[in-house]
N, C-alpha and C positions, 0 to 999 in steps of 0.2 A: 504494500500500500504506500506507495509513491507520491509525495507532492514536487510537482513541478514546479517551479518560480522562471520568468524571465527579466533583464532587467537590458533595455536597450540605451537606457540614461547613462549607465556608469557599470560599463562591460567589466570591472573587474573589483566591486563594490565589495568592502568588510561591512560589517553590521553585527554588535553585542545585542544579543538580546538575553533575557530572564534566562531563558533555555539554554542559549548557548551561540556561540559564536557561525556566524555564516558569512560564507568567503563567494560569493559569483569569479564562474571563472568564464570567459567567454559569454557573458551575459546570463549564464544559465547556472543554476543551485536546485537540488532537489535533497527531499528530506522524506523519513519515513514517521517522523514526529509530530505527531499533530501538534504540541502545545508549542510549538517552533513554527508549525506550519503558520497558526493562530495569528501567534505574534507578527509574523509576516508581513502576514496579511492585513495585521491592523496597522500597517506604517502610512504615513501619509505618500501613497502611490506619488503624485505630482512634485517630490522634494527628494526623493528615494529612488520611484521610476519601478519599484520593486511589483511585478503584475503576478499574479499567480496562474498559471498557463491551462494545468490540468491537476485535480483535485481526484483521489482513490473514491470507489464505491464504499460509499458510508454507512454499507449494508441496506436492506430491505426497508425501503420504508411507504409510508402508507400514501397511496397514488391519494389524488385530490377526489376531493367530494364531501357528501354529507355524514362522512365516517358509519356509513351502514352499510355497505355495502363487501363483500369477499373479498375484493381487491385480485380478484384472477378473470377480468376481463370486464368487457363493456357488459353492464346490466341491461336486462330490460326495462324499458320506459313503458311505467305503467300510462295510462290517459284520466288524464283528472276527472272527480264526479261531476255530472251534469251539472250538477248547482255550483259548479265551480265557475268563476270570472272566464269573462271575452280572451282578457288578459291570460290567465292561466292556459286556455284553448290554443292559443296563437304560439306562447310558446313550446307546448305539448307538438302541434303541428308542424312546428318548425324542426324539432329534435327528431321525429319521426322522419320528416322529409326536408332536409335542409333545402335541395335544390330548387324547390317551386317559392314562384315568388307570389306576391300582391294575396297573401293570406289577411292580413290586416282589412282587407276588401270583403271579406266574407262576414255575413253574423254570426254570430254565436249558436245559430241553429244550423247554420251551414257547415260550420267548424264540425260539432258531433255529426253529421251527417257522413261527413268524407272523412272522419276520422277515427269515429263512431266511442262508441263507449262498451267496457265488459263487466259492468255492473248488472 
């Protein structure tokens, strides 16, 4: 688990940090420390020059959403209940079929109709 640093400001840059001393040699430092990595990275980039390149897999972590979901792929989209808003409809129908446009143009009776409900 490799951190990359490059630094194009000052190809052959020292820097003490808490952790420990880093030497760029040819622009390039890499470390297997995070709390080195850390510090790094907390330098003020524009005075240092010091960019972080490429950062290790920080292990398995939870995809985006509403945290209910398995997280082993795209869920189904359920469709909102009837008495659910124009609004809700619209965007139900958009996630369903991103491609089709001028949905916003239909009512809300025409939304469940083409989109229908499994209630």
């Amino acid at each position: 688990m490799t951190y990359e640093f490059r630094n194009d400001k000052y190809q052959q840059l020292q820097v003490h940090c808490p952790s420990g001393k880093v030497r760029f040699v040819d622009g390039r430092f890499e470390t297997d420390d995070k709390a080195l990595a850390d510090e790094l990275g907390a330098l003020d980039a524009d005075f240092y020059g010091v960019q972080l390149v490429n950062a290790p897999d920080e292990g398995e972590q939870d995809p985006p959403g509403d945290g209910e979901g398995s997280g082993n792929g795209p869920e189904e989209i359920k469709p909102p209940a009837r008495s659910a808003s124009k609004a809700e409809w619209l965007t139900y129908a958009q996630a369903v079929d991103p491609e089709t446009g001028g949905l916003d143009e239909l009512t809300k009776d025409q939304l469940i109709e083409q989109y229908g409900s499994t209630e």
